[in-house]
KOLRO-559931 format. One record per residue (C-alpha): x, y, z; residue number from 0. Coordinates in Angstrom, 2 decimals, m for minus. Layout:
<sites>
<site x="X" y="Y" z="Z" k="NUM"/>
...
</sites>
This chain:
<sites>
<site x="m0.70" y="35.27" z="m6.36" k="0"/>
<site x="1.07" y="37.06" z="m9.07" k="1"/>
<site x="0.55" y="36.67" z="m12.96" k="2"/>
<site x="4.18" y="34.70" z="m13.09" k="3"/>
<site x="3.25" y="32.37" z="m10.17" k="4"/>
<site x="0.23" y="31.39" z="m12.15" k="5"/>
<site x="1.92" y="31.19" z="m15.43" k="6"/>
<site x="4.45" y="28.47" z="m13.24" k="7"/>
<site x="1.67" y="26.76" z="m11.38" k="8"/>
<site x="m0.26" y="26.24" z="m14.83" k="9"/>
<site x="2.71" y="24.91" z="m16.83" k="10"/>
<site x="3.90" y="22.38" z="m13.69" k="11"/>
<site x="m0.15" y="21.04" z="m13.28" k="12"/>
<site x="m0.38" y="20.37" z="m17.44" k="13"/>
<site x="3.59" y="19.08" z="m17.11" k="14"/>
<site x="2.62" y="16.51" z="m14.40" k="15"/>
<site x="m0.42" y="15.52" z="m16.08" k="16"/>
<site x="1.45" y="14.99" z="m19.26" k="17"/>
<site x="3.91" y="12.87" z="m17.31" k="18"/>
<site x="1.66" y="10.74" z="m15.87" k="19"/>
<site x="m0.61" y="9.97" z="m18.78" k="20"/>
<site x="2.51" y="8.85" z="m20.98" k="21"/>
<site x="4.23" y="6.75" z="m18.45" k="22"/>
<site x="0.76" y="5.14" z="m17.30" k="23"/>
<site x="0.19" y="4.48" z="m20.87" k="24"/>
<site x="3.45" y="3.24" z="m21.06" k="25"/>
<site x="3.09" y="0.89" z="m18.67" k="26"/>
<site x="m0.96" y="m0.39" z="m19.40" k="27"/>
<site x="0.53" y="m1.50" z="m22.90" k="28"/>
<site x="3.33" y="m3.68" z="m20.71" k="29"/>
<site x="0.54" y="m5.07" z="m18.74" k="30"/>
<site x="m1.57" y="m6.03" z="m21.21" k="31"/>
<site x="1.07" y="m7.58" z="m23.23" k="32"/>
<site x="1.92" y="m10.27" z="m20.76" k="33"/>
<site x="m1.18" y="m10.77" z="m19.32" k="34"/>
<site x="m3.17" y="m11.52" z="m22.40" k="35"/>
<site x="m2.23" y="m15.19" z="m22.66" k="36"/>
<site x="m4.25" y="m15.05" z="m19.14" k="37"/>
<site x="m7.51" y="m13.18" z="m20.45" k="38"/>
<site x="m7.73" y="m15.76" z="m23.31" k="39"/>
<site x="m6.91" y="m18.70" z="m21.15" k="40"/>
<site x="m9.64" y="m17.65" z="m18.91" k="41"/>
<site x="m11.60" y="m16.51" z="m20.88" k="42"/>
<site x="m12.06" y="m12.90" z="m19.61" k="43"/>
<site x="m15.16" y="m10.71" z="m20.65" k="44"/>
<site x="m13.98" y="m7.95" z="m22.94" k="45"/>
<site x="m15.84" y="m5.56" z="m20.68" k="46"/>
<site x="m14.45" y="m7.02" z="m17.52" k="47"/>
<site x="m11.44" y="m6.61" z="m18.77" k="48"/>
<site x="m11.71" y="m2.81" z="m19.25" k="49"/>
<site x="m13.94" y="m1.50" z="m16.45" k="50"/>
<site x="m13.02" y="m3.92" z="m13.76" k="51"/>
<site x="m9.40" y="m4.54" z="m14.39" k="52"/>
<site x="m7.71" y="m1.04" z="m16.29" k="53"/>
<site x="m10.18" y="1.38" z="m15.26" k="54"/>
<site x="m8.68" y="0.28" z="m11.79" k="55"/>
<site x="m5.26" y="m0.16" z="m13.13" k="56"/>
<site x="m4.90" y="3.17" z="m14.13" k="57"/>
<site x="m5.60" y="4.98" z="m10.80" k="58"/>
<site x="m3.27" y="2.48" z="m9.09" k="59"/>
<site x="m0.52" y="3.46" z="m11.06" k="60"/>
<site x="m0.97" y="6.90" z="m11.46" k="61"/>
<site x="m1.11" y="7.58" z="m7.74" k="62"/>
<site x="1.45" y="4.89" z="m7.30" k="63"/>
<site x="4.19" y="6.93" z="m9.24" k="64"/>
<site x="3.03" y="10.34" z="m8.29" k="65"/>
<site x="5.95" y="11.67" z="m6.49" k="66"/>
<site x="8.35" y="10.44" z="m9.18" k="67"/>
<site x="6.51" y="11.79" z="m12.01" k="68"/>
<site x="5.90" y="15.02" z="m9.90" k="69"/>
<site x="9.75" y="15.11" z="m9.63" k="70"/>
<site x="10.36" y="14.60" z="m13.33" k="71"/>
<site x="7.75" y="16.93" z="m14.17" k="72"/>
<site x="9.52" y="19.88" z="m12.11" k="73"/>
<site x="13.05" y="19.07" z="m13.58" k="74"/>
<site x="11.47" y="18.77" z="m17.32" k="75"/>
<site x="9.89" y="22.53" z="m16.31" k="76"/>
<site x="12.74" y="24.01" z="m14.16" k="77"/>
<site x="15.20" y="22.73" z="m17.03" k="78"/>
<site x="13.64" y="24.29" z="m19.64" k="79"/>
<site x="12.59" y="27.97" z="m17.79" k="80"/>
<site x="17.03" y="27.88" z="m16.70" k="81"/>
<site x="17.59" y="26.85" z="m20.42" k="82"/>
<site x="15.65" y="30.22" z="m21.76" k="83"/>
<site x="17.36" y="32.03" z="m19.02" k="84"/>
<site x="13.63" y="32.78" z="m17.69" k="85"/>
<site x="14.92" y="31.66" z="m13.93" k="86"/>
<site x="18.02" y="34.38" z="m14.40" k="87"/>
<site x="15.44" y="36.92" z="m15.38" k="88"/>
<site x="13.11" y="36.06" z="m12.76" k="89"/>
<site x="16.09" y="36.31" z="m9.73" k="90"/>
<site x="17.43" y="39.43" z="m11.95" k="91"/>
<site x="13.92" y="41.23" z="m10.77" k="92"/>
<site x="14.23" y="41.04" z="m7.06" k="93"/>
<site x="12.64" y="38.03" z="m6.51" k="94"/>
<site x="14.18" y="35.87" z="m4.03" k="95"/>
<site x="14.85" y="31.87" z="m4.80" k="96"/>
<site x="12.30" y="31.30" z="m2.18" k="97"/>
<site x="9.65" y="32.85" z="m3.68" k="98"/>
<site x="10.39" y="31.46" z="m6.98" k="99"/>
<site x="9.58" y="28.07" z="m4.86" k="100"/>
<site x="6.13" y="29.06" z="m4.03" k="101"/>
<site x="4.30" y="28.07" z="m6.70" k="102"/>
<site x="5.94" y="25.10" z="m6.87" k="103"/>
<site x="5.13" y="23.73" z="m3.66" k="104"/>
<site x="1.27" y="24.72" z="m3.93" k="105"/>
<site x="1.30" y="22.54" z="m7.08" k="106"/>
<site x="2.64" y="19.95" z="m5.13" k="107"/>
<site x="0.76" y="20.89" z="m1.58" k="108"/>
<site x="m2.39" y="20.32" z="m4.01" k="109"/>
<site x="m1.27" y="16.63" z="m5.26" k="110"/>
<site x="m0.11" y="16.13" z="m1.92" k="111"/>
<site x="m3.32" y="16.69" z="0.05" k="112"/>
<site x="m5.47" y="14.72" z="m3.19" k="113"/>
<site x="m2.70" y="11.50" z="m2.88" k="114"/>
<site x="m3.54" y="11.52" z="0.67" k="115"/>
<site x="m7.34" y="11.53" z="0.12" k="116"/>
<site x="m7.10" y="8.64" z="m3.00" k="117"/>
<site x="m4.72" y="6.68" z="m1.36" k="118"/>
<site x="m6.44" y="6.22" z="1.82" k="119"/>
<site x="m10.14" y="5.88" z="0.28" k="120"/>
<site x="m10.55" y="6.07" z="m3.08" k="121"/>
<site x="m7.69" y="3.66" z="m4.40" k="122"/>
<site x="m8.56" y="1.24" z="m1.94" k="123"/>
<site x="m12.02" y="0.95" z="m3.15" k="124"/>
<site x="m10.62" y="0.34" z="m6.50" k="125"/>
<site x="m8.17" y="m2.00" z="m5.68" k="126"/>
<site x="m11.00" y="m4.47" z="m4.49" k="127"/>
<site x="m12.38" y="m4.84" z="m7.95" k="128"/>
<site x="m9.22" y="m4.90" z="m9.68" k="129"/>
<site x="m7.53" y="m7.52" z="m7.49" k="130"/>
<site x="m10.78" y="m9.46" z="m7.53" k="131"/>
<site x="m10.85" y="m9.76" z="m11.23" k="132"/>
<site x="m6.76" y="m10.92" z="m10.87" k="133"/>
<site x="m7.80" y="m13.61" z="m8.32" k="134"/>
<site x="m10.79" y="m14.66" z="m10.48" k="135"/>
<site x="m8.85" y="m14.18" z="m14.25" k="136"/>
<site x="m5.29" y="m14.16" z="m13.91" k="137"/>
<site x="m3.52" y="m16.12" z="m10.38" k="138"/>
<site x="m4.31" y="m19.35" z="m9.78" k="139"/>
<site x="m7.08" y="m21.10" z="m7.65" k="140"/>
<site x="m6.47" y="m20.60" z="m4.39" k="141"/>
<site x="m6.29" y="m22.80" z="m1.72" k="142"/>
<site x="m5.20" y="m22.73" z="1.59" k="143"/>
<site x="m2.34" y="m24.87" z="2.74" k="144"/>
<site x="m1.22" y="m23.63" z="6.29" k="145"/>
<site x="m1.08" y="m26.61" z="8.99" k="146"/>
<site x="m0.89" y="m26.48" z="12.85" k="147"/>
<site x="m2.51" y="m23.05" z="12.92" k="148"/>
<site x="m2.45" y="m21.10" z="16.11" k="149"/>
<site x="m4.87" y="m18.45" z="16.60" k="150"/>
<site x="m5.63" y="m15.92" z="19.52" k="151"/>
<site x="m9.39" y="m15.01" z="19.23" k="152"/>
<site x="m9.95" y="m13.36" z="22.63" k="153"/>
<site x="m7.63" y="m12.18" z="25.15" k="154"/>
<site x="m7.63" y="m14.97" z="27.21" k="155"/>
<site x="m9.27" y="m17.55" z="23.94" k="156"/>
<site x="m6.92" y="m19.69" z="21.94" k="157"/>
<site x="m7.77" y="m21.51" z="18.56" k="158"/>
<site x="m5.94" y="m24.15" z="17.11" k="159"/>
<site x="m6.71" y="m25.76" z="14.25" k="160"/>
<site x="m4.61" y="m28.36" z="12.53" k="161"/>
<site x="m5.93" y="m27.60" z="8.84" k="162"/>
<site x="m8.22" y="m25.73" z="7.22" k="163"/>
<site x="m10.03" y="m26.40" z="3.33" k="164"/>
<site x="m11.51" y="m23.12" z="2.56" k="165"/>
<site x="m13.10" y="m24.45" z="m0.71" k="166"/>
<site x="m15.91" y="m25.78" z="1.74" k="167"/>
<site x="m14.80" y="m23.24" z="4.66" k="168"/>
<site x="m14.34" y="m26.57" z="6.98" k="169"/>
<site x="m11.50" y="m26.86" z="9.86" k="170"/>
<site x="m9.91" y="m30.45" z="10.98" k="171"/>
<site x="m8.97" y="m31.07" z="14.67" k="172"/>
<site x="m10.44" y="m27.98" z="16.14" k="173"/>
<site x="m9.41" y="m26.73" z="19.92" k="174"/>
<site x="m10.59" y="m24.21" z="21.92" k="175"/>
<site x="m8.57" y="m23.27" z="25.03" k="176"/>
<site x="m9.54" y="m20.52" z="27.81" k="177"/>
<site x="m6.85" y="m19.72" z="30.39" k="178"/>
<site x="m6.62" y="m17.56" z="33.35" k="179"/>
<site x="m2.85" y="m16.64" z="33.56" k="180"/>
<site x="m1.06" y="m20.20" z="33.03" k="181"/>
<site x="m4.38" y="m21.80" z="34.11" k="182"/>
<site x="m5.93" y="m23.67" z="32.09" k="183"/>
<site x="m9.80" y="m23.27" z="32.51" k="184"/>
<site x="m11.48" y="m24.81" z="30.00" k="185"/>
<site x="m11.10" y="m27.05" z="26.65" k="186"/>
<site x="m13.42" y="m27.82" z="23.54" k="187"/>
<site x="m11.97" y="m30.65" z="21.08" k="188"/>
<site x="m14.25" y="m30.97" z="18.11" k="189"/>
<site x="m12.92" y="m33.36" z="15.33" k="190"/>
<site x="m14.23" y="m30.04" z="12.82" k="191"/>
<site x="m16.13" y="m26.55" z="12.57" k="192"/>
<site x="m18.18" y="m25.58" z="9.62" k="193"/>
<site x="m19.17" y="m22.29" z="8.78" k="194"/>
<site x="m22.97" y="m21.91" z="8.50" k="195"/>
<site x="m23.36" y="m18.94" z="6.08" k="196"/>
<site x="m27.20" y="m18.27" z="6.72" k="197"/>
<site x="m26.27" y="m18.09" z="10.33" k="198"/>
<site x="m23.32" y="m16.81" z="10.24" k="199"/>
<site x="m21.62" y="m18.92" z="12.66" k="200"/>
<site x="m19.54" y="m22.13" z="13.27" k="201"/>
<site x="m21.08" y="m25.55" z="13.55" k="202"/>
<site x="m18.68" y="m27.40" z="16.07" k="203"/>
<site x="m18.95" y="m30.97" z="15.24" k="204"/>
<site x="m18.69" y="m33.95" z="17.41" k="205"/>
<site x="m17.34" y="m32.22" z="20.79" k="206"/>
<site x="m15.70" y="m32.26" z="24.14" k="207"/>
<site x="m16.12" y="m29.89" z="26.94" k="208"/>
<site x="m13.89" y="m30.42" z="29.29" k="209"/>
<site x="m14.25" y="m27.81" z="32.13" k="210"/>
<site x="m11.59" y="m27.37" z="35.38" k="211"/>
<site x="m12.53" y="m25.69" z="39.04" k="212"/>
<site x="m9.36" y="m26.53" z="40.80" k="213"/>
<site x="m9.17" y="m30.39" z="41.26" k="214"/>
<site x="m12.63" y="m30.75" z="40.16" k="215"/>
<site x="m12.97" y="m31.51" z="36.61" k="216"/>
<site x="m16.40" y="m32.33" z="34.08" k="217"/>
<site x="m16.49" y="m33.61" z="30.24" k="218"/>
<site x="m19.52" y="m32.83" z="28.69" k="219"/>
<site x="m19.91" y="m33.93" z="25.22" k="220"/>
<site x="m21.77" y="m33.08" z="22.02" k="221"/>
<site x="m22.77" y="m33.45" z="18.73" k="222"/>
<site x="m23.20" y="m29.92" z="17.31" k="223"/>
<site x="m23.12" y="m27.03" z="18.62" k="224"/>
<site x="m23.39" y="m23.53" z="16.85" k="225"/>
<site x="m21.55" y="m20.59" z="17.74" k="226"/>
<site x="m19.74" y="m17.00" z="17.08" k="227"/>
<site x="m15.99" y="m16.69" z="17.31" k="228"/>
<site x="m13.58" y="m13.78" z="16.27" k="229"/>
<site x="m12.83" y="m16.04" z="13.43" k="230"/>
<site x="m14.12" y="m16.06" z="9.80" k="231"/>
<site x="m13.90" y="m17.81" z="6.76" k="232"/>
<site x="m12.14" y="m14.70" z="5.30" k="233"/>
<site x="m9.09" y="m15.35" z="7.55" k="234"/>
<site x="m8.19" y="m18.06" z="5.59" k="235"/>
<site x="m9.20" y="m16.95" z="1.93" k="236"/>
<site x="m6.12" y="m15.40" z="m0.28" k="237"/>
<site x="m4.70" y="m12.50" z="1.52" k="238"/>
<site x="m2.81" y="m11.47" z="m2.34" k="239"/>
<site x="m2.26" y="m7.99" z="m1.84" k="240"/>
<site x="m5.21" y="m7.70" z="0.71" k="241"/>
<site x="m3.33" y="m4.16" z="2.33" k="242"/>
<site x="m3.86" y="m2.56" z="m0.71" k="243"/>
<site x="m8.11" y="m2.86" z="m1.02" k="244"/>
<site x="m7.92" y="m1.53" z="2.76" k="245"/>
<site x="m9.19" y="2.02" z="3.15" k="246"/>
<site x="m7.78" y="3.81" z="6.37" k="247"/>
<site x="m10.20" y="2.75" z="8.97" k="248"/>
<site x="m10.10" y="m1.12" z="7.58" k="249"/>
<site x="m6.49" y="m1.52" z="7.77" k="250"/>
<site x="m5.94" y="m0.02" z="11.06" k="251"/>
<site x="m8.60" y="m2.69" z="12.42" k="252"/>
<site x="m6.57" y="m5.49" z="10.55" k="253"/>
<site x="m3.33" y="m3.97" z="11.99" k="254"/>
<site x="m5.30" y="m4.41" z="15.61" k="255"/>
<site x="m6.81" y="m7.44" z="15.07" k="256"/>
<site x="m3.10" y="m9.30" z="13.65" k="257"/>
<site x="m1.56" y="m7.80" z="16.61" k="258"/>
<site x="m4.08" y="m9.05" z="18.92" k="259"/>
<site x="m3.78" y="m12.53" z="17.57" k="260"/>
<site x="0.14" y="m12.11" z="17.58" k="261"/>
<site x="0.37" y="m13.07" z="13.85" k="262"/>
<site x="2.88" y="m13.04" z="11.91" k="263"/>
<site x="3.26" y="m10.35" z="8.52" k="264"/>
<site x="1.37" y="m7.51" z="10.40" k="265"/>
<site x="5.22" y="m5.46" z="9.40" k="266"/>
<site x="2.97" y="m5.22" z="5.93" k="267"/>
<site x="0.06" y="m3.59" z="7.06" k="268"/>
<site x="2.44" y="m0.96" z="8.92" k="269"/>
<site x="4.65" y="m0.35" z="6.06" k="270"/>
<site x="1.13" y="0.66" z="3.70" k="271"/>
<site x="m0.70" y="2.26" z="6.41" k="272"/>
<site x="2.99" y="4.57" z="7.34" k="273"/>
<site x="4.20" y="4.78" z="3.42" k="274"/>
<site x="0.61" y="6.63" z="2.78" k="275"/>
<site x="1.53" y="8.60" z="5.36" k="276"/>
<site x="5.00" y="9.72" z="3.99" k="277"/>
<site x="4.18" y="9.68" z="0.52" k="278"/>
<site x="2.48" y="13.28" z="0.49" k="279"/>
<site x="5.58" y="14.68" z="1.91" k="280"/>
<site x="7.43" y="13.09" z="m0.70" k="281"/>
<site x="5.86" y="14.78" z="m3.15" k="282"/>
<site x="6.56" y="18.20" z="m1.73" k="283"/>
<site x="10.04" y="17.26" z="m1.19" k="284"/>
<site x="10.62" y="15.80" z="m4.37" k="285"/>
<site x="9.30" y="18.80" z="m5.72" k="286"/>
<site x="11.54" y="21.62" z="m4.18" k="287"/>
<site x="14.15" y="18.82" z="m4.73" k="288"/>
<site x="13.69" y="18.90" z="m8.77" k="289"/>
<site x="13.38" y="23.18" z="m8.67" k="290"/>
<site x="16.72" y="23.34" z="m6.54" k="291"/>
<site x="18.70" y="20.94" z="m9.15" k="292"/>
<site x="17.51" y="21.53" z="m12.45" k="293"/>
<site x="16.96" y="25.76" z="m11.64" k="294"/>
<site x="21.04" y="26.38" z="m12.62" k="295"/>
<site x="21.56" y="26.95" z="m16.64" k="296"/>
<site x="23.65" y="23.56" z="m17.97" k="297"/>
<site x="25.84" y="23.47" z="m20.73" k="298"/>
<site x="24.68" y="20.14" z="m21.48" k="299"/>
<site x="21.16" y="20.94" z="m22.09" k="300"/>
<site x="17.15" y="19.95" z="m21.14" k="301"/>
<site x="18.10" y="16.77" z="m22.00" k="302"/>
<site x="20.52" y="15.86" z="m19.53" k="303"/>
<site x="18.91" y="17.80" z="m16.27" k="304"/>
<site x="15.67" y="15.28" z="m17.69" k="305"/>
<site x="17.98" y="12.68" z="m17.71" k="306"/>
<site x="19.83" y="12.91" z="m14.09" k="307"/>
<site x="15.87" y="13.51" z="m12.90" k="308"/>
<site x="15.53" y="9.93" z="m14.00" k="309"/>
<site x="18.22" y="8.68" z="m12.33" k="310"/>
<site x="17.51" y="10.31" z="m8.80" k="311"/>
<site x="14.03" y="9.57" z="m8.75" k="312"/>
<site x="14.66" y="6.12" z="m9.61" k="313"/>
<site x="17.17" y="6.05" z="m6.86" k="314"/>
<site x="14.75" y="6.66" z="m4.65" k="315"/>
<site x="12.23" y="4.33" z="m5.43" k="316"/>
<site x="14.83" y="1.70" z="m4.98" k="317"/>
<site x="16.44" y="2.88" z="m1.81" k="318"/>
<site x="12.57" y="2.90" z="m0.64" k="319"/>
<site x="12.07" y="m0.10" z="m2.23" k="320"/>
<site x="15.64" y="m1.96" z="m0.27" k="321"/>
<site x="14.40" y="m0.15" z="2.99" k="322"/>
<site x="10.86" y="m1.68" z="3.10" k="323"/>
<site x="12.26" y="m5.20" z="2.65" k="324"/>
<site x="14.36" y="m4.48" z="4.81" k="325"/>
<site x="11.02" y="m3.91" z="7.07" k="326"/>
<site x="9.31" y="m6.62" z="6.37" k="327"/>
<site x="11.85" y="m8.93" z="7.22" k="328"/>
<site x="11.55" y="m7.63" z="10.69" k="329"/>
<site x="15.18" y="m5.96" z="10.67" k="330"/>
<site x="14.35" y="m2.07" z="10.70" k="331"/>
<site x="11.74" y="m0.33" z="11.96" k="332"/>
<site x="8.45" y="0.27" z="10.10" k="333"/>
<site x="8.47" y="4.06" z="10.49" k="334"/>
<site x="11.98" y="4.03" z="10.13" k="335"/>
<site x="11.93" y="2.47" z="7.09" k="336"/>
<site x="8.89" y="4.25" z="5.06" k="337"/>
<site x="10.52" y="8.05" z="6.53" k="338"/>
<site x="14.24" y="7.07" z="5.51" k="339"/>
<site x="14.37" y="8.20" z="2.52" k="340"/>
<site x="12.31" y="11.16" z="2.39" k="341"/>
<site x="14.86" y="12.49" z="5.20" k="342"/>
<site x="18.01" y="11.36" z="2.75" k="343"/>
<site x="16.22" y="13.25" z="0.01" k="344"/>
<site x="15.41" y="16.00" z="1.85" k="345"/>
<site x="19.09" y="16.07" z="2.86" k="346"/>
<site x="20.63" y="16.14" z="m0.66" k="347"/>
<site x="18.24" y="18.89" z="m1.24" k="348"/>
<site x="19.36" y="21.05" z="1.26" k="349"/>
<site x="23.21" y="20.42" z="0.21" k="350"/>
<site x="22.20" y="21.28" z="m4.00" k="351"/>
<site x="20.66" y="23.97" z="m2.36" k="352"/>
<site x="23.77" y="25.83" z="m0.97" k="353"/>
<site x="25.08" y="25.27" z="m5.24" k="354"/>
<site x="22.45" y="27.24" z="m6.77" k="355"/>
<site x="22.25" y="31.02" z="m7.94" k="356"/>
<site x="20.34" y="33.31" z="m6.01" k="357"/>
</sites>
C-alpha cells in the first residue's frame, strides 16, 4: 500500500465511524423519548435500563445501518476529495480509476467481513438481553392465544392441541397420532399435558391409548403418564422478534425444525438468515457505488453529492424493505428477495460508472 491509499483508507474508517456515532445517537435520543413513559410505568431499574437495554441498542443499530452509513460516509469523502480537485490530481498522475477504488473497497472488505462476524454471533447474543428487557419493561404480558394447533413432532408423530395457557405451560384436549402412510397406527387422547420442569418432560393427564394391528384394536387407559416430545414450553412463549437473538447455528435449527413441523412464518427465519448473508456485499457495493457517483467535481457543491447520497441509500433500504414484505407474504422468493437489490444497485453502479472521468 502506498502513502495516498493510507491517507484514503484512514479518512473513510474515521468518516464511517463519525457517521455512525451521530446517526446512532440520533436515533438512541428518539428511542428514549417515546419509550420513557414505559420505563416509568414499569418501573425500570436505571441500570437495567442502560446496560441491558442501550448498551444492546447501540450495536443493533449500528450494524443495522452499516451499509447505508458506509455509503454516506464514501460520498461525504469522495465529495469533498472531487471538490478540492484531489481526485483530478490523483487520475492526473497515472493512476487509473480502479486503483483509486482500492482502498476503498478494503475499508469496506474490513466492515464487511466484521458485519458478517457480529451479525451472525455477536448481535445475536445481544439481542437476547435487549429484547428480554422489552418483553419484561416495555410490550405487554404475553399470552398465548392460538386455538386448534397442529403440530408435526416426528416424521410420522402428529400433535394437536386445542389450546394452550403458557402462564402455567398447560395444554387442553391433547392428541397424539402415529401413522404409517394414511394408516393410522396409534392414538393418545389426554384431556391435558403439563410440563414438569424438574423433569423436564410432559405429564399426560387422564389418557387413552388406543392402539390398531389391522382389524385388531386395544384401549388402554391412564392416569398420568410422563414423557419427552419434540415439543417445549418455549414453542408457545412470545416469538417477538425471536430471529433476531438467533446466532447462525440456532436459526438454521429453527429454520429445520419449522420446516419439519410444516409451520407457518418460517419465510422470516429465511429472509434474516439470507439478508446476513447479502448484507456484507452490500457494503462493498454500496461502497464503490458512493466513489463512482460522488468522484466527478459538481457545481452544486459537498452539499448536494451528501444530499443525493441520502436519497439513494434511503432508496434502497426501502426497495429492500418493499421486497422482503413482499417475502414474507409468500409472493417472491426468499433469496430473491434479500439479493434484489444489491443486483439493482450494483447495476446503477455500473451505468454511473461509464459517466465518470478517468
Amino acid at each position: 500500500m502506498k502513502l495516498l491509499d493510507w491517507y484514503i483508507l484512514k479518512r473513510f474508517l474515521q468518516t464511517y465511524i463519525f457517521v455512525v456515532l451521530v446517526i446512532v445517537l440520533v436515533v438512541v435520543m428518539i428511542d428514549y423519548t417515546e419509550k420513557v413513559d414505559n420505563f416509568h410505568k414499569t418501573h425500570a431499574p436505571g441500570n437495567e435500563i442502560f446496560w441491558d437495554y442501550y448498551m444492546n441498542f447501540v450495536p443493533y443499530w449500528a450494524n443495522y445501518i452499516s451499509p447505508l452509513m458506509v455509503f454516506i460516509a464514501t460520498v461525504f469523502l469522495t465529495s469533498r476529495l472531487a471538490a478540492r480537485t484531489e481526485i483530478i490530481a490523483i487520475l492526473s498522475s497515472g493512476v487509473s480509476f480502479v486503483r483509486l477504488l482500492f482502498p476503498y473497497v478494503l475499508g469496506a472488505t474490513v466492515l464487511a467481513v466484521a458485519t458478517y462476524f457480529m451479525v451472525n454471533y455477536i448481535i445475536p447474543q445481544a439481542n437476547k438481553v435487549r429484547i428480554a428487557f422489552e418483553i419484561k419493561y416495555i410490550n405487554d404480558s404475553y399470552t398465548y392465544s392460538g386455538r386448534n394447533v397442529h403440530l408435526k413432532i416426528a416424521p410420522n408423530t402428529y400433535a394437536y392441541l386445542e389450546s394452550y395457557n403458557n402462564s402455567i405451560n398447560t395444554g387442553y384436549k391433547f392428541t397424539l397420532e402415529k401413522v404409517d402412510g394414511n394408516l393410522l397406527q396409534q392414538k393418545l387422547s389426554a384431556d391435558r399435558i403439563e410440563w414438569d420442569a424438574k423433569k423436564k418432560k410432559w405429564a399426560i393427564i387422564d389418557y387413552k391409548i388406543r392402539a390398531i394391528d389391522g382389524i385388531k384394536e386395544t384401549l388402554t387407559p391412564g392416569t398420568r403418564m410422563d414423557t419427552t416430545l419434540n415439543l417445549k414450553p418455549d414453542d408457545f412463549n412470545s416469538d417477538f422478534n425471536l430471529y433476531e437473538t438467533l446466532t447462525r447455528p440456532e436459526l438454521n435449527k429453527r429454520i429445520n425444525l419449522l420446516q419439519s413441523r410444516g409451520a407457518d412464518g418460517v419465510e422470516t427465519y429465511l429472509l434474516e438468515k439470507y439478508s446476513r448473508d447479502t448484507r456484507p456485499f452490500a457494503i462493498i457495493i454500496l461502497t464503490v457505488m458512493g466513489v463512482i457517483m460522488s468522484a466527478r467535481k459538481s457545481r452544486r457543491g459537498v452539499g448536494w453529492q451528501v444530499a443525493l447520497g441520502f436519497i439513494l441509500a434511503f432508496t434502497y433500504l426501502l426497495f429492500f424493505m418493499l421486497a422482503k414484505g413482499i417475502a414474507e407474504s409468500g409472493n417472491l422468493n426468499p433469496i430473491v428477495a434479500v439479493w434484489l437489490p444489491n443486483a439493482i444497485f450494483a447495476g446503477i453502479g455500473v451505468l454511473l460508472y461509464n459517466t465518470i472521468p478517468r
